[in-house]
C-alpha positions in Angstrom: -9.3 20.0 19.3 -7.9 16.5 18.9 -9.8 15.5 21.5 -13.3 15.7 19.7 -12.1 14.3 16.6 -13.6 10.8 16.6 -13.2 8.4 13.4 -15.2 8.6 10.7 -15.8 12.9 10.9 -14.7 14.5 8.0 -12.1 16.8 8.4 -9.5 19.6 6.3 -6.3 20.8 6.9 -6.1 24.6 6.9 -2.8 24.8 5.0 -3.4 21.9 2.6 -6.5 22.4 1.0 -5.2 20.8 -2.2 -5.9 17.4 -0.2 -9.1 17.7 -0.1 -11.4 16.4 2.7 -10.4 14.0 4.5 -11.8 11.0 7.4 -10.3 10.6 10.4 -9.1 7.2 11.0 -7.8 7.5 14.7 -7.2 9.4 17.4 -4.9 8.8 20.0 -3.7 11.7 22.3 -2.1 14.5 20.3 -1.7 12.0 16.6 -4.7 12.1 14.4 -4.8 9.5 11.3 -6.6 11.0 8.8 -7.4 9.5 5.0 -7.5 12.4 2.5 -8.1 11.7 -1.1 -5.4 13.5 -2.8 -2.8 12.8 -0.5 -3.7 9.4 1.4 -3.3 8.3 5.0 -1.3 11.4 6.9 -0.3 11.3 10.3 -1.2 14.9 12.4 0.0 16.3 15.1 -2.7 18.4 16.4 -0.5 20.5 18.6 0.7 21.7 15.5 -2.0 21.6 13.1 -5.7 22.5 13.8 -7.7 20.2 11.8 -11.1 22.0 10.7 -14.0 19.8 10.8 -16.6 19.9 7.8 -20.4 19.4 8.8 -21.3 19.8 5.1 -20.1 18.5 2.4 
């Protein structure tokens, strides 16, 4: 999935939904850098974690 993730696309993390929706910053190979309100700037591994992307907000 990481793969498709391109900055600026607006993203959520399935288990943290308390962060709100985030941007992505970067991505390089498997590490996404994503900005969410409620928690900041978070580095993902997206072997582990499946970001889900949000087409409406």
């Amino acid at each position: 999935m990481s793969a498709l993730l391109q900055p600026g696309m607006l993203v959520r993390h399935p288990q943290r939904p308390d962060w709100g929706v985030g941007q992505v910053q970067s991505s390089i190979g498997t590490k996404v850098t994503v900005m969410f309100p409620h928690s900041g700037k978070v580095v993902i591994d997206s072997t582990r974690v499946d970001l889900e992307p949000v087409f409406d907000t």
